[in-house]
C-alpha positions in Angstrom: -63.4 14.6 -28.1 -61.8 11.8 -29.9 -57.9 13.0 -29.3 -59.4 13.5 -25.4 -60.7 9.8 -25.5 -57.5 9.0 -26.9 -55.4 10.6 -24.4 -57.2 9.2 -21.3 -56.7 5.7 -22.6 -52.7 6.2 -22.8 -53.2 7.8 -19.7 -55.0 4.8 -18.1 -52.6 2.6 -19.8 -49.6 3.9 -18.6 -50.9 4.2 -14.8 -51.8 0.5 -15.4 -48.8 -0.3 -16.7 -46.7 1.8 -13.9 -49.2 -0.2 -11.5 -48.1 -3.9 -12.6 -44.2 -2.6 -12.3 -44.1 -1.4 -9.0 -46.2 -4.5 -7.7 -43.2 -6.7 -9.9 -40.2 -4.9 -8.4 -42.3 -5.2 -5.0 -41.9 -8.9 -5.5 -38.6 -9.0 -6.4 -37.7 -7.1 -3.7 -39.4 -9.4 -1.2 -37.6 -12.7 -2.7 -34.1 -10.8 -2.6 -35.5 -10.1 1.6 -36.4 -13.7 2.2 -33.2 -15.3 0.4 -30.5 -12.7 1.9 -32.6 -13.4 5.4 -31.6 -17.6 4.9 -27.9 -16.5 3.8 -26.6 -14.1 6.0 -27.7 -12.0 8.7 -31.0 -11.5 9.7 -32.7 -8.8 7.8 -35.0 -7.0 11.0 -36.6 -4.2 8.9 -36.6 -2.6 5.9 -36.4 0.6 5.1 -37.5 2.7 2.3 -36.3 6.2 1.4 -36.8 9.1 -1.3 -37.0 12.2 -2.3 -39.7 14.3 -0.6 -40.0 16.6 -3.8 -39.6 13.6 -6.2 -42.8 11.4 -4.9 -45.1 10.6 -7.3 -42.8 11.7 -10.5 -41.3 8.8 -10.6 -41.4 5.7 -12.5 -42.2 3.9 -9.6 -45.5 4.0 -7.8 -44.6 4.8 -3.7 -47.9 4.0 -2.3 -48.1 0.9 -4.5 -44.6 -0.3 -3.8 -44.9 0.2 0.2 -48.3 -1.7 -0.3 -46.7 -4.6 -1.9 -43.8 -4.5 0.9 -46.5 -5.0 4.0 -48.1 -8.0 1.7 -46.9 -11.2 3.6 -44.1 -9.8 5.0 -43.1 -10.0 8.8 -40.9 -7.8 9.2 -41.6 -3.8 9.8 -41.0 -1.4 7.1 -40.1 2.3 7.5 -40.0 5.4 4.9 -37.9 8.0 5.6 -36.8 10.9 3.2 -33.7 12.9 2.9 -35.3 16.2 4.5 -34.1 17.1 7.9 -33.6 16.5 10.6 -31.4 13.9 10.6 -31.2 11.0 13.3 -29.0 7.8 13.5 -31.3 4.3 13.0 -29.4 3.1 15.6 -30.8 5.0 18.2 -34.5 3.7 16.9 -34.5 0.3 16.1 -31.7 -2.5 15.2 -29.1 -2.4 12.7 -29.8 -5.6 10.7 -31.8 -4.2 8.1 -32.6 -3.9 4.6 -32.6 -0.4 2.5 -34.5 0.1 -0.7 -33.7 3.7 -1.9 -35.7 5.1 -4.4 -33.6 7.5 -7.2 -34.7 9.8 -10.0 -31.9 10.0 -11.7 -30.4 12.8 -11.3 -26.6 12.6 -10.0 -27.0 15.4 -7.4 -30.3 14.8 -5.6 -29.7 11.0 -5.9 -25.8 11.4 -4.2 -27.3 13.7 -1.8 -30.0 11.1 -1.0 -27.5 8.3 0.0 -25.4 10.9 1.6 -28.3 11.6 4.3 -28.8 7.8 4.4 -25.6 6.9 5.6 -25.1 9.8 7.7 -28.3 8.1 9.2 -26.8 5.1 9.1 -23.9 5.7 11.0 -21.1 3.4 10.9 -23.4 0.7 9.1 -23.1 1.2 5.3 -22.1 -2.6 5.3 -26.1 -3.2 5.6 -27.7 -4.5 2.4 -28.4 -1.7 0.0 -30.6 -1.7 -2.9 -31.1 1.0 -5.4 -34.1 1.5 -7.6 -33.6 3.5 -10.8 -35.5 4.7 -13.6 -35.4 3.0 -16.9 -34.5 6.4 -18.3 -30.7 6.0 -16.8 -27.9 4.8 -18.7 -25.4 2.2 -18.0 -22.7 4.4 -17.4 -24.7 6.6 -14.9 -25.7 3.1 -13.1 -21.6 2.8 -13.1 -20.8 5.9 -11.8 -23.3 5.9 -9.0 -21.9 2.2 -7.7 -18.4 3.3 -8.1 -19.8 6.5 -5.6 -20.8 3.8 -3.2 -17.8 1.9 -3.2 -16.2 5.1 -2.3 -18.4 5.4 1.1 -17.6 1.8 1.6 -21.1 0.6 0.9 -19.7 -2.6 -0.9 -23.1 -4.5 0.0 -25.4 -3.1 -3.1 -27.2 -4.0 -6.2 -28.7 -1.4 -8.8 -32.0 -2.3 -10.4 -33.6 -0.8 -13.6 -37.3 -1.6 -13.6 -38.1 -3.3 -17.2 -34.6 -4.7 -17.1 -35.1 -6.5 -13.8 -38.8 -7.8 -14.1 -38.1 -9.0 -18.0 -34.3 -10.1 -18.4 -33.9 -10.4 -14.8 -30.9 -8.3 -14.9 -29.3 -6.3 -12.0 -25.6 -4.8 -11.8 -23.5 -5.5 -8.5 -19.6 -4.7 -7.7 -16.9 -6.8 -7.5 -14.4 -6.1 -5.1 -11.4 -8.6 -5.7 -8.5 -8.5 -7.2 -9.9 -5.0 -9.2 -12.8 -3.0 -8.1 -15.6 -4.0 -11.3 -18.6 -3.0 -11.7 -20.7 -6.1 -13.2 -24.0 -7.0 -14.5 -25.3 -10.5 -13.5 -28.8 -12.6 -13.7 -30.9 -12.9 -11.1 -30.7 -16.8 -9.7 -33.6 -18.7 -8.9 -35.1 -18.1 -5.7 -32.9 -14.7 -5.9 -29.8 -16.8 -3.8 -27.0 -14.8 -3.3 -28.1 -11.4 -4.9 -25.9 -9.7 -2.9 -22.1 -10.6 -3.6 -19.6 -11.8 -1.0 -16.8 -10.1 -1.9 -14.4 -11.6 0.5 -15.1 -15.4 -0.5 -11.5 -14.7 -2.7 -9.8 -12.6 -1.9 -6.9 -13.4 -4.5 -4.2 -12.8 -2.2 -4.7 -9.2 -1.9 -3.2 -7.7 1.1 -4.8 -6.9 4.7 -2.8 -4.7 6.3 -3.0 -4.8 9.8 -1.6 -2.2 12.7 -0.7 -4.4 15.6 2.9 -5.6 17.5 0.8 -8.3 18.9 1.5 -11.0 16.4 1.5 -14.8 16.2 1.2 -16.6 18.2 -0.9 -14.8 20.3 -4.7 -15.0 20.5 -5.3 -12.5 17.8 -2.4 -13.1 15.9 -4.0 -16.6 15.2 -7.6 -15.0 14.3 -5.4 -12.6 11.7 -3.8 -15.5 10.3 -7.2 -17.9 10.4 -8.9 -14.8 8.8 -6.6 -14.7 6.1 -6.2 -17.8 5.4 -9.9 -18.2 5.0 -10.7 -15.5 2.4 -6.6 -16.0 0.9 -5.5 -12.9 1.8 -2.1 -11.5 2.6 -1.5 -10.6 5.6 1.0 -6.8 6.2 2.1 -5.7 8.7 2.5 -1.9 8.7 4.3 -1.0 11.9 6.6 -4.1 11.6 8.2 -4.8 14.8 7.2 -1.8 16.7 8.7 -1.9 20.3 7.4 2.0 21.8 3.9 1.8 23.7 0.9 2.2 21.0 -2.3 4.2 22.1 -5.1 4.4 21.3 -5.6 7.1 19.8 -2.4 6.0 17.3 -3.8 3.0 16.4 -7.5 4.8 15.3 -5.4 7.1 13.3 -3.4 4.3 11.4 -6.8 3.0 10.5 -8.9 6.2 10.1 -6.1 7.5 7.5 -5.9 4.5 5.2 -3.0 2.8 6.4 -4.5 -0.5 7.6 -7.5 -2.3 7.1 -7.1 -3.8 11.5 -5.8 -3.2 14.3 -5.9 -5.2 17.7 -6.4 -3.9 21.3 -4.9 -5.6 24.0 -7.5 -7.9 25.2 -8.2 -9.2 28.7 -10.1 -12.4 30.0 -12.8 -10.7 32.1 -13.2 -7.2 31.4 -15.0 -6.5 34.7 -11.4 -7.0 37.0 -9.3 -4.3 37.0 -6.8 -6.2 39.2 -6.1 -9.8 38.9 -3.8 -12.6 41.2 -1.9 -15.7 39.5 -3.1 -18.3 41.2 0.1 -20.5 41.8 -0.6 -24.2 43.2 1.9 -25.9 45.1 4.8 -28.0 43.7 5.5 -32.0 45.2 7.8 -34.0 44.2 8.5 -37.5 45.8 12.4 -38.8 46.0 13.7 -42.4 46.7 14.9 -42.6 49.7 17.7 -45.3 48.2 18.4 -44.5 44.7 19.9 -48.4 44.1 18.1 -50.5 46.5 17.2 -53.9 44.7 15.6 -57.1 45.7 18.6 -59.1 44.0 19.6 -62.7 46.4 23.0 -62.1 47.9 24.9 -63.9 50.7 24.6 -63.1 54.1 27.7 -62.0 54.8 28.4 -58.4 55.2 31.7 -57.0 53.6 33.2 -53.5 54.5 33.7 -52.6 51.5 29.9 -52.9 50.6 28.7 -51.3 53.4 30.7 -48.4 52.9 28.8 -48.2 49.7 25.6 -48.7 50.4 25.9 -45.7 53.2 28.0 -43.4 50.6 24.5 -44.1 48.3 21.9 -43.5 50.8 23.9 -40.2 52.2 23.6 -39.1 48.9 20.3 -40.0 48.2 19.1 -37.6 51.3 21.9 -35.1 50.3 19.9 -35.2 46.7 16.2 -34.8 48.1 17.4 -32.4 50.9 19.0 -30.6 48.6 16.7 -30.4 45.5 13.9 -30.3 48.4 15.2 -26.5 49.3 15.6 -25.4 46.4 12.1 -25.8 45.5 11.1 -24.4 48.6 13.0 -21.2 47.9 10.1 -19.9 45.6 8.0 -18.1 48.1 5.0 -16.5 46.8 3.9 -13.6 48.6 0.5 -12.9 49.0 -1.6 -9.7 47.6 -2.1 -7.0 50.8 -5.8 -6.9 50.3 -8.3 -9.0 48.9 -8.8 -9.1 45.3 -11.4 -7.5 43.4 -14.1 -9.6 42.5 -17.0 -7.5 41.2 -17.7 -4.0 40.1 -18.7 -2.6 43.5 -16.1 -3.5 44.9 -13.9 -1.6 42.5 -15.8 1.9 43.2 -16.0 0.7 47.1 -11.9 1.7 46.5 -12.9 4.5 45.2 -12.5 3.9 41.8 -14.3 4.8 38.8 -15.5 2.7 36.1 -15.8 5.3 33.0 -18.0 4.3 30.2 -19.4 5.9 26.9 -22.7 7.1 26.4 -23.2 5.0 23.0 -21.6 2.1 25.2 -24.7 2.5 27.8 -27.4 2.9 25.5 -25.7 -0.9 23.9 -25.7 -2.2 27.5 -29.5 -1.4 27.8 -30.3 -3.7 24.8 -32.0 -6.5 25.4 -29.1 -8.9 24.3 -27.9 -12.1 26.8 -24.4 -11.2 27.0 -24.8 -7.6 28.4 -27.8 -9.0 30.9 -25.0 -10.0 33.4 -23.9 -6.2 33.6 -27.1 -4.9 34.0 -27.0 -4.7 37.6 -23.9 -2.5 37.6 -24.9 0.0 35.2 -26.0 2.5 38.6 -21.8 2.2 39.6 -20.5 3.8 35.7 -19.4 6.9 35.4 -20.9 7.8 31.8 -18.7 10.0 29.8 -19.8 11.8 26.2 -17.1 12.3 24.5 -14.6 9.1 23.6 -11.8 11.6 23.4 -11.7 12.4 27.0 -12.1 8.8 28.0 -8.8 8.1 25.4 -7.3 10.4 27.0 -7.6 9.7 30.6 -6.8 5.9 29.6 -3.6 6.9 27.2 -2.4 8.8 30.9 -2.8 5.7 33.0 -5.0 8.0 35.0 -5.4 5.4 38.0 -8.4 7.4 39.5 -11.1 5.2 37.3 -10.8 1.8 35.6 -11.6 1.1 31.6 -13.3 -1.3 29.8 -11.0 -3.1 27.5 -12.7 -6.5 26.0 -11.3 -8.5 23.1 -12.2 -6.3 20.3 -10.5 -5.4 16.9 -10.8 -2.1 15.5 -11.6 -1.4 11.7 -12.0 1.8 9.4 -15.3 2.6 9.2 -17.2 0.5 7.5 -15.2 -1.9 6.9 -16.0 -4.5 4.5 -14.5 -6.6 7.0 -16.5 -6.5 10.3 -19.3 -8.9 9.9 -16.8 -11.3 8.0 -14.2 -11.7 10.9 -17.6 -11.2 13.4 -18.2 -14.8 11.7 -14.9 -16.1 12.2 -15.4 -15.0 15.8 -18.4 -17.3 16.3 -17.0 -20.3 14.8 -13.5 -20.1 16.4 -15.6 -19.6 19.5 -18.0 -22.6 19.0 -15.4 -25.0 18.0 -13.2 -24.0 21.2 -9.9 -22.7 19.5 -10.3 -19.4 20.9 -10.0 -20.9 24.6 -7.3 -23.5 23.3 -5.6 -20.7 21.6 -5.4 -18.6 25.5 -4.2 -22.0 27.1 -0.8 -22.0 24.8 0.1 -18.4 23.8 1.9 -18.1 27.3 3.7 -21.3 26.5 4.1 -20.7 22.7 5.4 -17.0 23.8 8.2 -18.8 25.9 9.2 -21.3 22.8 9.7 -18.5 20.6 11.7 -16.4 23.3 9.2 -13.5 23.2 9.1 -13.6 26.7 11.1 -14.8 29.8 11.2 -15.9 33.3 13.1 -14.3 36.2 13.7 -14.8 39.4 13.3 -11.4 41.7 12.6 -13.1 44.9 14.4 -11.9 48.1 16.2 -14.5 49.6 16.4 -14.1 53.4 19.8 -15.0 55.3 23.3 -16.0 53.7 21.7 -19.2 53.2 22.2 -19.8 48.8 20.2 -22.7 47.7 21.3 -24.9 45.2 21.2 -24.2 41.4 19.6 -26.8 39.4 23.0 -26.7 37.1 24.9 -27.6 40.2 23.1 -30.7 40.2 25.6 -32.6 37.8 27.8 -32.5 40.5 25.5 -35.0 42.5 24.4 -36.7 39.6 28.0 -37.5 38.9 28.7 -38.3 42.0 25.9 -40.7 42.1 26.8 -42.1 38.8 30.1 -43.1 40.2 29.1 -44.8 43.1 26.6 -47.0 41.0 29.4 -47.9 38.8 31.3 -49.2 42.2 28.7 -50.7 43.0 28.4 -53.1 39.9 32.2 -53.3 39.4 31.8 -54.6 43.6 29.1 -56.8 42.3 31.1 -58.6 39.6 34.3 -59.0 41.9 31.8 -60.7 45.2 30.7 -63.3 41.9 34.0 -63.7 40.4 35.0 -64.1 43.9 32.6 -66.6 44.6 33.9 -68.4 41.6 37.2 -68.6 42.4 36.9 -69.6 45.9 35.2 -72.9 44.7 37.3 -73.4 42.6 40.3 -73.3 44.9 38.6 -75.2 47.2 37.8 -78.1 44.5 41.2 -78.2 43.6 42.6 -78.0 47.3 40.2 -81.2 47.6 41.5 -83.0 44.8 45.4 -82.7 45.9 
């Protein structure tokens, strides 16, 4: 009766005991929410999975830990197992959340467990990640399953042994840069930054990126801005590729390892599949005497500068006639229909705008930017599979139109997205991106990436005058100036001299 007595008080003890732990790491879990929620994105949910055959074994009270998680907490949190079936989050509920998985310790069950969670996931392993283990584990194990994370490209998590977090306040982390670490650190107060940044330094390590659109083009300068941010390196893997790239090319140069980016060719409004340079006309004003001057002279008229002041002003209206024409010879022939302003217009043609089903369900999100499109959605032509869209766009099929925005393509889950997302924003709200659109054409022309020629038809025998051909006027112009001063000089020397006579003719 005794040892029974004695058994049921451990017994209580240790429930008790298990009780106080899970309502501690409940805590801690809730400050780590709150602070993450201030630093970086906005945590939406959180979500809690496990093992459906390992609930209630575990060091870890469920019930008790879920309970603690709905205490003073705003934000709605899900429990999900790793038993089938298996559906994305993304087609339930937003992205931006939190995940608090729940292992036992054993390698298997607990890989398989984060396997199902970021098949769940989707592409969104970058979402905060944080693991509860049992005191039972060693380091090592702790290493070994971080270093398995790292290899799925969940870089965004922190392991947490119960005891060791609510009495040392000790968690372990990776470090990404310049060597792939895994680290134990100290909880800070108020839990700020937990989770690490890994690409505040990035010690120069290179970011490879598959593009032939380089500086100084629009993303060109986000590469460089990007890099130059986190002190990276940039590489450029295809070098100076001149051949046509796909899409399909560029996804495998990123999908296999080879680069961290690559850039699609982006457009100003995505919604146009035609668009019209809008050319405003040229004036230019001309003198119609190049060396008129209010200067006193006398009132007599000589030949001589007569003859020049009609050889300047013939070639004053030779000069404006002239240059006059050859500015007129750039006609600019206008488009045989109207252009095409909106989306119905575009299938009014008889054109089809082809979009993916993921894309549509994104347009039907409540978000500001897509509310403008809303309207157009009955006009797409929704297509399944990405490959057959790729494929009609990679064949300049001109029977539908594409969506092509400013976008930049990353492995997936790349540690990357959210950074340069940021980068996006404030190059955006400081106005550099629009700056940046207003000077590549110009900056393109300085460094010779591009030229201008002239294709018009000219109608006639009629040649206008080349602006090198100019000199010839010009120097022609220049000469009869310089008569005109040397005739200047000689009428006051002249002027001189004839007093002078005539003062000595008087004296005699």
């Amino acid at each position: 009766m005794l040892a029974t007595a004695h058994n049921l008080t451990a017994l209580l003890s240790l429930c008790c005991e298990t009780l106080t732990l899970s309502q501690h790491l409940a805590v801690i879990v809730q400050n780590i929410t709150v602070a993450a929620n201030q630093e970086q994105r906005h945590i939406h949910t959180i979500i809690y999975v496990s093992q459906e055959d390992t609930v209630g074994l575990s060091q870890v009270q469920t019930d008790t830990l879920l309970a603690r998680f709905h205490e003073h907490n705003s934000r709605p949190v899900l429990k999900y197992n790793a038993a089938p079936p298996y559906r994305r989050f993304w087609d339930n509920f937003n992205n931006n959340y939190l995940v608090v998985a729940q292992l036992d310790g054993q390698s298997q069950f607990d890989e398989h467990l984060l396997a199902v969670l970021w098949q769940r996931a989707w592409q969104n392993t970058q979402s905060r990640l944080i693991l509860l283990l049992d005191d039972a584990v060693n380091a090592t194990y702790v290493a070994e399953l971080l270093q398995y994370c790292a290899a799925h490209q969940a870089m965004k998590v922190i392991a947490m042994r119960p005891t060791e977090a609510m009495q040392e306040k000790i968690y372990w982390t990776l470090k990404l840069f310049p060597k792939l670490l895994v680290v134990r650190r100290r909880f800070s107060p108020h839990y700020k930054a937990t989770f690490p940044q890994h690409l505040g330094n990035m010690h120069a390590h290179p970011l490879r990126i598959a593009t032939t659109i380089n500086y100084p083009w629009l993303s060109g300068k986000i590469f460089v801005e990007y890099a130059r941010r986190h002190n990276a390196t940039l590489l450029y893997p295809l070098g100076e590729a001149k051949d046509a790239l796909f899409l399909d090319r560029l996804d495998d140069v990123v999908q296999n390892g080879s680069a961290d980016m690559s850039c699609l060719q982006s457009y100003e409004n995505p919604f146009r599949n035609l668009s019209y340079s809008r050319i405003s006309g040229i004036q230019c004003a001309h003198f119609a005497g190049l060396a008129r001057s209010d200067i006193w002279m006398e009132s007599r008229t000589l030949a001589a500068r007569s003859a020049i002041y009609v050889g300047i002003s013939v070639a004053g209206i030779i000069f404006s006639t002239t240059y006059g024409t050859y500015l007129q010879s750039f006609n600019m022939r206008a488009p045989t229909s109207a252009p095409v302003e909106n989306i119905p217009d575009l299938v009014a043609r008889g054109t089809k705008v082809l979009i993916h089903a993921d894309e549509m369900k994104l347009l039907h999100l409540d978000v500001g930017q897509f509310l403008g499109i809303r309207p157009y959605l009955s006009y797409m032509t929704v297509f399944e599979k990405l490959s057959e869209i790729s494929q009609l766009r990679s064949a300049f099929d001109t029977r539908y139109a594409y969506f092509i925005s400013i976008v930049v393509s990353f492995s997936e889950n790349s540690v990357h997205r959210w950074a340069l997302n940021e980068l996006l924003g404030d190059l955006k709200a400081a106005g550099l991106l629009e700056f940046w659109k207003r000077h590549a054409f110009v900056e393109m022309l300085q460094l010779k990436q591009i030229t201008l020629k002239d294709r018009n038809r000219k109608t006639g025998d009629f040649e206008p005058m080349k602006l090198e051909a100019l000199s010839i006027v010009l120097s022609a112009l220049a000469v009869l100036e310089m008569l005109a001063v040397m005739c200047f000089f000689i009428e006051l020397c002249w002027a001189k001299c004839r007093r002078l006579f005539n003062a000595h003719s008087a004296f005699i």
